[in-house]
N, CA, C and O atoms as CSV, one atom per row, in Angstrom:
chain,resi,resn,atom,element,x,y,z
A,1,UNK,N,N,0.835,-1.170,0.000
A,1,UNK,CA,C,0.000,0.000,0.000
A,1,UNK,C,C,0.883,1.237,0.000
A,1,UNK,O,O,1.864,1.448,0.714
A,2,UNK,N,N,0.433,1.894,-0.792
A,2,UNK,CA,C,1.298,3.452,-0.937
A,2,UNK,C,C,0.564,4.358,-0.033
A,2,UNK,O,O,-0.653,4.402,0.153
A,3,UNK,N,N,1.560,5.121,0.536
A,3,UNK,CA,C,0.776,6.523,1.468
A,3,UNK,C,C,0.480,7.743,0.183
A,3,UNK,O,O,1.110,7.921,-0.860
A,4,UNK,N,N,-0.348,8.241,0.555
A,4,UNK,CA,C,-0.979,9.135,-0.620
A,4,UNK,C,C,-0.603,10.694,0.625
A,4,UNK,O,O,-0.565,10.854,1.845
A,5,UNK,N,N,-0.399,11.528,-0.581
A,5,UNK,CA,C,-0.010,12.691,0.056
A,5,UNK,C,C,-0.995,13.214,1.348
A,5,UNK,O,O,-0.585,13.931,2.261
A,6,UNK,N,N,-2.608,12.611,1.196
A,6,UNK,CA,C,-3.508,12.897,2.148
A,6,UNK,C,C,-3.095,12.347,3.930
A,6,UNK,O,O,-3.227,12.902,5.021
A,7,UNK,N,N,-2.560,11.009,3.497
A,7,UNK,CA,C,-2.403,9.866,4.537
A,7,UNK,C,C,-0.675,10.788,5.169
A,7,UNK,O,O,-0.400,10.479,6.328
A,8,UNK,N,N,-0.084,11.366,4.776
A,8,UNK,CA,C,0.951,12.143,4.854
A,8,UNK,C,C,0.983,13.220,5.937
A,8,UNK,O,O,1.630,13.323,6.980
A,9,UNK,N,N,-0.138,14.161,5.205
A,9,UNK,CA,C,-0.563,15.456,6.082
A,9,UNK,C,C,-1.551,14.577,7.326
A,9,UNK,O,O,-1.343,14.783,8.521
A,10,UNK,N,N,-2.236,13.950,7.022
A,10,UNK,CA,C,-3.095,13.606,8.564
A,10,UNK,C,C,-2.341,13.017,9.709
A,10,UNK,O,O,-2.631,13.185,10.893
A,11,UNK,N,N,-1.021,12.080,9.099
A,11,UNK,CA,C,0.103,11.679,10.150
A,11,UNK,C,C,0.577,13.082,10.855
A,11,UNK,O,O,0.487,13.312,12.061
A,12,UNK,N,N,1.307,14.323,9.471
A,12,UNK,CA,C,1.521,15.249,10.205
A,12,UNK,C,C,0.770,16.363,11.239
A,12,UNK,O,O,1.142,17.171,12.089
A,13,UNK,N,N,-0.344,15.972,10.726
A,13,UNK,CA,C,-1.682,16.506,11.732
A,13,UNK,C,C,-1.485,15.952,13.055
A,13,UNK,O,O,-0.977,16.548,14.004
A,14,UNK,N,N,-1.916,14.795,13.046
A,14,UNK,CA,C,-1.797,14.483,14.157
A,14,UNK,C,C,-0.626,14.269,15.075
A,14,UNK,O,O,-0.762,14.000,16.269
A,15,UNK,N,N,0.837,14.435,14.304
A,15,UNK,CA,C,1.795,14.016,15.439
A,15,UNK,C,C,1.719,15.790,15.862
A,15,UNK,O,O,2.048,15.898,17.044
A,16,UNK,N,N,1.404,17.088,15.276
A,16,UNK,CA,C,1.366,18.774,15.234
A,16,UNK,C,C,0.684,18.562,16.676
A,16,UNK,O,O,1.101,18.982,17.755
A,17,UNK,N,N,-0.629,17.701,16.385
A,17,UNK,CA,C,-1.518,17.901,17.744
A,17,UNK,C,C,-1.066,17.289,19.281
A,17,UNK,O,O,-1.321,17.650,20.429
A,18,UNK,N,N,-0.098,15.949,18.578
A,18,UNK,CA,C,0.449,15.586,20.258
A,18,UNK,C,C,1.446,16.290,20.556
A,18,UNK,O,O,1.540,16.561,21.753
A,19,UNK,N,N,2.269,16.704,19.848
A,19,UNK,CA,C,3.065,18.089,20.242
A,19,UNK,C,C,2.373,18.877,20.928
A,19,UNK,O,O,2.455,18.983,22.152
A,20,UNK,N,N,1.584,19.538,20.161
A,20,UNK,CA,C,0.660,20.820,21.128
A,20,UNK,C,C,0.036,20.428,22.511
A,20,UNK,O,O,0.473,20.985,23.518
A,21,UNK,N,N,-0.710,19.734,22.585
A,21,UNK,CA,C,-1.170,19.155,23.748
A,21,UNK,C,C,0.064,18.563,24.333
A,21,UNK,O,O,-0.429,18.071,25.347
A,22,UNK,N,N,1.760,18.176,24.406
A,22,UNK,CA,C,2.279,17.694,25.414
A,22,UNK,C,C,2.848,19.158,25.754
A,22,UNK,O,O,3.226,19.375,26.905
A,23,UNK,N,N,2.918,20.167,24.782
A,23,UNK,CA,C,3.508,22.027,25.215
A,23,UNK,C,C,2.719,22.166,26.075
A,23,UNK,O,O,3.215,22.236,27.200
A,24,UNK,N,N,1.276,22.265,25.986
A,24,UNK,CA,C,0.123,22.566,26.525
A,24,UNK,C,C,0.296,21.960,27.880
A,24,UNK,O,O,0.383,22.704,28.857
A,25,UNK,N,N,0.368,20.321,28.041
A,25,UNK,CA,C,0.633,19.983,29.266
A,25,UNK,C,C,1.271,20.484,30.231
A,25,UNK,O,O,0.910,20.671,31.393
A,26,UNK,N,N,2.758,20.818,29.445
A,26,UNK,CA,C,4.053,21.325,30.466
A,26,UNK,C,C,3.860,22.444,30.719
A,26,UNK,O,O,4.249,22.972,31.761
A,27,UNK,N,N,3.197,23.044,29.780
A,27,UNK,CA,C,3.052,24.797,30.525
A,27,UNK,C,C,1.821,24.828,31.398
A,27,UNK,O,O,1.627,25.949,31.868
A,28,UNK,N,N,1.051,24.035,31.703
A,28,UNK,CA,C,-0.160,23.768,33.180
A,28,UNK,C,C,0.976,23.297,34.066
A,28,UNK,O,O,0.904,23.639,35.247
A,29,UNK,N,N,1.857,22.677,33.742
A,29,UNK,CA,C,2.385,22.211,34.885
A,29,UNK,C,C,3.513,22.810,35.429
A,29,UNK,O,O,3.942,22.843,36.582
A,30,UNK,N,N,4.064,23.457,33.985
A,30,UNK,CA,C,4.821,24.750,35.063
A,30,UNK,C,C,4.321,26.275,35.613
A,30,UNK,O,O,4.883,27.172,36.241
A,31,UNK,N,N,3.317,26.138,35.191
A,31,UNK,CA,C,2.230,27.187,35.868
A,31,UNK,C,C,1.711,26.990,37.415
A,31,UNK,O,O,1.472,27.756,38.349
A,32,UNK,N,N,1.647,25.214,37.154
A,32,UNK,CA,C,0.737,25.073,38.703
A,32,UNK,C,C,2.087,25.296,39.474
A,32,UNK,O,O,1.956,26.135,40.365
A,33,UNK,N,N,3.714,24.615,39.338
A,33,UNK,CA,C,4.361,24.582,39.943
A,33,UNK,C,C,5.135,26.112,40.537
A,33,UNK,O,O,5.639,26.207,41.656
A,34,UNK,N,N,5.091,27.109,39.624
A,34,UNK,CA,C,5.150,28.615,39.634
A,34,UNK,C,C,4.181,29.179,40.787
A,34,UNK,O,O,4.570,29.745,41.808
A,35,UNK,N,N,2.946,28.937,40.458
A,35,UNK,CA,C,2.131,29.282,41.712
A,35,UNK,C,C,2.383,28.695,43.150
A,35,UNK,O,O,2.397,29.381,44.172
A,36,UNK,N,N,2.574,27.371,43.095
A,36,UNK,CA,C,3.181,26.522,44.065
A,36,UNK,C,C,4.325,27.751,45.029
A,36,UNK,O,O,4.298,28.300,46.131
A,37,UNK,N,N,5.225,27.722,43.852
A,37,UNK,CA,C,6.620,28.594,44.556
A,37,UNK,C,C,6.122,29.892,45.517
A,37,UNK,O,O,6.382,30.210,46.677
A,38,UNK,N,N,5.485,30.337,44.720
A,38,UNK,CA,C,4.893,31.743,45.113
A,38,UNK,C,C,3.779,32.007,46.634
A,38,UNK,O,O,3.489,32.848,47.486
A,39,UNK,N,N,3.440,30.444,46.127
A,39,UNK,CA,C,2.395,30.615,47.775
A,39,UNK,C,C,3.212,30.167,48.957
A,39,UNK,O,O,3.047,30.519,50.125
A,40,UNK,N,N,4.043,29.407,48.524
A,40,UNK,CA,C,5.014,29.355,49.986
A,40,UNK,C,C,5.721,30.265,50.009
A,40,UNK,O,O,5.282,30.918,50.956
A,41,UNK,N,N,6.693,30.881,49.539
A,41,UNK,CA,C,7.202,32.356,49.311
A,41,UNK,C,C,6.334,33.275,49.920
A,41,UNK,O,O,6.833,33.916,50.846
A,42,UNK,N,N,4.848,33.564,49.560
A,42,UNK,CA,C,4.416,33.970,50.376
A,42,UNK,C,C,3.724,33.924,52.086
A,42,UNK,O,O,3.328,34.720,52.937
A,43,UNK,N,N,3.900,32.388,51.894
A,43,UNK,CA,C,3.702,32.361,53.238
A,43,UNK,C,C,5.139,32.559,54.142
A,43,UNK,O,O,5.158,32.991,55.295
A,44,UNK,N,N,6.107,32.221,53.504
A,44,UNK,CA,C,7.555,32.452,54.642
A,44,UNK,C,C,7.438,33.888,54.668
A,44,UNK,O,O,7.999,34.490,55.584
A,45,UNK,N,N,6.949,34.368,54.008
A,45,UNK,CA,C,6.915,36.219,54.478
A,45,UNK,C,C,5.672,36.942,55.582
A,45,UNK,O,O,5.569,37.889,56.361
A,46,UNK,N,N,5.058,36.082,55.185
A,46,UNK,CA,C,3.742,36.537,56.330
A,46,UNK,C,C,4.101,36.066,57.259
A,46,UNK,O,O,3.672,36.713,58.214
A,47,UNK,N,N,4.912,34.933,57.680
A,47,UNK,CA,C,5.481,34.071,59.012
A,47,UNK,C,C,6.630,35.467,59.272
A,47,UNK,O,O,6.292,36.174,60.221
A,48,UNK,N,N,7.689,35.834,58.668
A,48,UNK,CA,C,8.561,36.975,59.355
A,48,UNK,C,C,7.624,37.810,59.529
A,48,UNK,O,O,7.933,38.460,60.527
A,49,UNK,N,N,6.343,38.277,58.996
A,49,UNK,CA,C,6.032,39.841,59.433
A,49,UNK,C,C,5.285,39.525,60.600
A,49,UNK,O,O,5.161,40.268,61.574
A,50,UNK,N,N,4.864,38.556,60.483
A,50,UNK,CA,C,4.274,37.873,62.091
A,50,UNK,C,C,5.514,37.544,63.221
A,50,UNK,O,O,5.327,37.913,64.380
A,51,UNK,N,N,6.228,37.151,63.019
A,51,UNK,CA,C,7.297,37.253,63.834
A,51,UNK,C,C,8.093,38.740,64.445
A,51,UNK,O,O,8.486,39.155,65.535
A,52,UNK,N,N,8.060,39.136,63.282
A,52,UNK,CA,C,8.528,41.028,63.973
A,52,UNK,C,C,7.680,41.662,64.718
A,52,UNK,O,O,7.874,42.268,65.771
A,53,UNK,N,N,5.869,41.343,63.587
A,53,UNK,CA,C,5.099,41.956,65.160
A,53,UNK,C,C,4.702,41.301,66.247
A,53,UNK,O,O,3.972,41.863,67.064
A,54,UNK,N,N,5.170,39.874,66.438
A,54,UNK,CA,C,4.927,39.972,67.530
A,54,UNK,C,C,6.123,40.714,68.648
A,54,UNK,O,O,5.893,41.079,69.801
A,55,UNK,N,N,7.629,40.808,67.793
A,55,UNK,CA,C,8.551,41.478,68.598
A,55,UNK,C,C,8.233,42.918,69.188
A,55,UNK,O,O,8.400,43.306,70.344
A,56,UNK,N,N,7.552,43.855,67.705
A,56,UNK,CA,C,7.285,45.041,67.979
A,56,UNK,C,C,6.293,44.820,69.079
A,56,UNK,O,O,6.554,45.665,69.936
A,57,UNK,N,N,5.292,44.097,69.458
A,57,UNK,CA,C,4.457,44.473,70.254
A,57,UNK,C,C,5.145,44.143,71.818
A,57,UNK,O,O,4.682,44.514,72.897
A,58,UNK,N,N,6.081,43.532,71.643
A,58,UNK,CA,C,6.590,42.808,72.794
A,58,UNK,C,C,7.106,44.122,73.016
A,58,UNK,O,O,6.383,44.802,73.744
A,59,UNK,N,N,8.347,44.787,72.521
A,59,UNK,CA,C,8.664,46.261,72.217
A,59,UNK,C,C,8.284,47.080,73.394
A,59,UNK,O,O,8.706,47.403,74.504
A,60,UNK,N,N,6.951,47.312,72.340
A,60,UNK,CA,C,6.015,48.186,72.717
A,60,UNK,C,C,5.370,48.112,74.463
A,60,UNK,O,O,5.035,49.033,75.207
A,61,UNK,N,N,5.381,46.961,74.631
A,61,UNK,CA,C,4.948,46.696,75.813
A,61,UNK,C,C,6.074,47.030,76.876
A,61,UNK,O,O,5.821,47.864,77.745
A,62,UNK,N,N,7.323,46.398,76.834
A,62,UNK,CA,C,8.254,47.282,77.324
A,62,UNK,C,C,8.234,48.339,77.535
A,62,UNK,O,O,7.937,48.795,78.639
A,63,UNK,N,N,8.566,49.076,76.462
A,63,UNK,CA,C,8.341,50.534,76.749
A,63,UNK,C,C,7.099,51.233,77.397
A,63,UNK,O,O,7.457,52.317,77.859
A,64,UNK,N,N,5.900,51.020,77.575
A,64,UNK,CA,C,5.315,51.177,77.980
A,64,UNK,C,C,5.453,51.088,79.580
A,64,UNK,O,O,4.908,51.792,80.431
A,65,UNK,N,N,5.995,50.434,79.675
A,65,UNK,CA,C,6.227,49.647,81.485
A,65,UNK,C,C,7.064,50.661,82.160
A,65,UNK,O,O,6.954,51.095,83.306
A,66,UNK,N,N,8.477,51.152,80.642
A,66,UNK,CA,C,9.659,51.670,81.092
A,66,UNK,C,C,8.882,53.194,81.304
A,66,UNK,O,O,9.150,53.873,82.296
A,67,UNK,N,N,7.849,53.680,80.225
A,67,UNK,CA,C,7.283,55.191,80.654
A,67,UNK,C,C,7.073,55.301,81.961
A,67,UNK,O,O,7.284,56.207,82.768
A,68,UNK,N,N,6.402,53.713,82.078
A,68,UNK,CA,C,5.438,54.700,83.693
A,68,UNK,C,C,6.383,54.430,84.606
A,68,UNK,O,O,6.172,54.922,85.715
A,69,UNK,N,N,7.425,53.755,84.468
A,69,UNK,CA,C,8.405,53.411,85.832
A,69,UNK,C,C,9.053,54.954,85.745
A,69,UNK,O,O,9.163,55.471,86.856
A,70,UNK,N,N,9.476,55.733,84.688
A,70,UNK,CA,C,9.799,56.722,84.208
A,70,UNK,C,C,9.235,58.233,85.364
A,70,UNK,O,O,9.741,59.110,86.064
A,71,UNK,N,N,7.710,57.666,84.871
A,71,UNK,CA,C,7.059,58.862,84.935
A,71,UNK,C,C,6.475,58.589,86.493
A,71,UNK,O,O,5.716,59.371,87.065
A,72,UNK,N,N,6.865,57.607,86.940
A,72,UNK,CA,C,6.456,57.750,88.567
A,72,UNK,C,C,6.473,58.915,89.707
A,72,UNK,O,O,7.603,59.366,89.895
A,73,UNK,N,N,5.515,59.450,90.448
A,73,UNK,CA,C,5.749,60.382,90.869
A,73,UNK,C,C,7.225,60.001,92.340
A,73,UNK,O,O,8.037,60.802,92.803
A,74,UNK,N,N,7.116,59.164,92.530
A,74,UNK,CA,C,8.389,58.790,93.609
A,74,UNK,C,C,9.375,59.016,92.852
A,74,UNK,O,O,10.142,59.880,93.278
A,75,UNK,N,N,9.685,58.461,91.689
A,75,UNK,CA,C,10.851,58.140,91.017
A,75,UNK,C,C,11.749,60.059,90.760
A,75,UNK,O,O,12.919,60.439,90.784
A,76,UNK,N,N,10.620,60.649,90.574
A,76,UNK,CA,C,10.845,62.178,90.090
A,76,UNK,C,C,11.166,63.018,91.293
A,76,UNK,O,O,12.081,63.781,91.604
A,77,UNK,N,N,10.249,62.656,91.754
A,77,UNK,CA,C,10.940,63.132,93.504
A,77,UNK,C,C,12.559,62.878,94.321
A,77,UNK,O,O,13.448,63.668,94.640
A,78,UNK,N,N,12.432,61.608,94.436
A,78,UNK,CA,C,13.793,61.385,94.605
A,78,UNK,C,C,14.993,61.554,93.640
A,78,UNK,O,O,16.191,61.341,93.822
A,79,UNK,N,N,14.327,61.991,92.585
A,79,UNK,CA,C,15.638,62.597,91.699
A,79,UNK,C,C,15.700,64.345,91.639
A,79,UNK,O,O,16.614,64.878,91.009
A,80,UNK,N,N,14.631,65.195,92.363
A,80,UNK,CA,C,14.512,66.297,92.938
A,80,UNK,C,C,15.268,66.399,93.916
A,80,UNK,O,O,16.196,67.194,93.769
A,81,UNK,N,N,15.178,65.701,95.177
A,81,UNK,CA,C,15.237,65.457,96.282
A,81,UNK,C,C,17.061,65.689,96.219
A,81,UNK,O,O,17.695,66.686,96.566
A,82,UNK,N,N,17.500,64.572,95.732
A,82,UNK,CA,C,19.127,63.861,95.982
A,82,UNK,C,C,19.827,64.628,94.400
A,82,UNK,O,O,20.676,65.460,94.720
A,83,UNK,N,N,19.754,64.585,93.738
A,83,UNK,CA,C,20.074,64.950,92.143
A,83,UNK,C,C,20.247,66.255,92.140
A,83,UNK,O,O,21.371,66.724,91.957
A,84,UNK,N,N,19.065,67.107,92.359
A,84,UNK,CA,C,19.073,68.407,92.003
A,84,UNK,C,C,19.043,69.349,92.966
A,84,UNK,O,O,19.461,70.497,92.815
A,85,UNK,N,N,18.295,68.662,94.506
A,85,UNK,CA,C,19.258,69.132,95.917
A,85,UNK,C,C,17.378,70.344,95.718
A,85,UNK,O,O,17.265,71.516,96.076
A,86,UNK,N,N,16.295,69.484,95.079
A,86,UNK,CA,C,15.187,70.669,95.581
A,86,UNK,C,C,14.716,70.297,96.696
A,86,UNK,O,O,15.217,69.307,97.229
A,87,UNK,N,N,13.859,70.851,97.201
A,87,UNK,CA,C,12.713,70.481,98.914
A,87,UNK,C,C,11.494,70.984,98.215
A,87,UNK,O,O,11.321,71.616,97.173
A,88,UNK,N,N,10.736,70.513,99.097
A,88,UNK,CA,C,9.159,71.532,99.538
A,88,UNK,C,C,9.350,72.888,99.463
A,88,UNK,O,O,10.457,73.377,99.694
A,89,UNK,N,N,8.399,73.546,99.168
A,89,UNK,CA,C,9.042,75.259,99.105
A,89,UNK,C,C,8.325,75.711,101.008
A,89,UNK,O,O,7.392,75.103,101.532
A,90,UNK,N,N,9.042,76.791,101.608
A,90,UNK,CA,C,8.885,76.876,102.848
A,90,UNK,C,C,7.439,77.666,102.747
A,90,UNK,O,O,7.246,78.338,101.734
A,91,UNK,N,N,6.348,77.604,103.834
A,91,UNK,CA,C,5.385,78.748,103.553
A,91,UNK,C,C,5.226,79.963,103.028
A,91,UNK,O,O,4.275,80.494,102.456
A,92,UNK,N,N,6.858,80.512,103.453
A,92,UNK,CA,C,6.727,82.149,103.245
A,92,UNK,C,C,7.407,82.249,101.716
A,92,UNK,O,O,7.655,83.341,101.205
A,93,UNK,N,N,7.685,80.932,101.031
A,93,UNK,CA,C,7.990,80.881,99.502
A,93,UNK,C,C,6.992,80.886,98.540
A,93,UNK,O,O,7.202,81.166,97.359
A,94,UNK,N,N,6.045,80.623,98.947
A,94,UNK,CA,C,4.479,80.582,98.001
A,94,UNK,C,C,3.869,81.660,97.972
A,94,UNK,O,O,3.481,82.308,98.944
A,95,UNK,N,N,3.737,81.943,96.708
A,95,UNK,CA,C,2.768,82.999,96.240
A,95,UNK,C,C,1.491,82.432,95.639
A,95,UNK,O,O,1.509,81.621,94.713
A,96,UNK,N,N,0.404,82.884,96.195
A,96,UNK,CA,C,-0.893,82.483,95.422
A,96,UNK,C,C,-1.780,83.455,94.724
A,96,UNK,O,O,-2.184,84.457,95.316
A,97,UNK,N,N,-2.112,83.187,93.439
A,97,UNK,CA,C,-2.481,83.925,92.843
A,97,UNK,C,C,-3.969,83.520,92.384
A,97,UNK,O,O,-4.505,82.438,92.147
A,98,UNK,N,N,-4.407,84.875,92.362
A,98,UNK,CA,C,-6.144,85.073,92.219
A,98,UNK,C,C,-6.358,85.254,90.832
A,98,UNK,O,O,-7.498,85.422,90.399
């Protein structure tokens, strides 16, 4: 049996189409695997920004503790007191004003 130029092109037809469909395959599959990369990528980044805030808040809480130990009225006093050498003012030091 002879192949006729028809029987020719439909071989080349069809081997055109398993080509295309195995391109077709690999590029779904390096697509799914691309997205893949990207969602863990993004999750190791949401894990550090979760990790810093929980530092910043830790931070924050510190400092907060350190203001008011700061801003204590004892703490300011005794650094009046011994530090800067002030007192109570004597009665006849007060002026009151109307």
């Amino acid at each position: 049996m002879k192949m006729t130029v028809t029987d020719k092109t439909w071989g080349r037809w069809r081997f055109s189409r398993l080509i295309f469909g195995a391109l077709m395959f690999m590029a779904v599959i390096l697509v799914s695997v691309w997205f893949r990369i990207s969602i863990t990528n993004i999750d190791y980044r949401i894990a550090e920004e979760m990790h810093l805030r929980d530092r910043l808040l830790e931070e924050n809480r510190r400092l907060k503790i350190e203001i008011a130990t700061l801003k204590s009225p004892g703490r300011i006093e005794s650094i009046a007191r011994n530090t800067l050498g002030m007192d109570y003012p004597e009665r006849d030091q007060v002026i009151f004003l109307k």
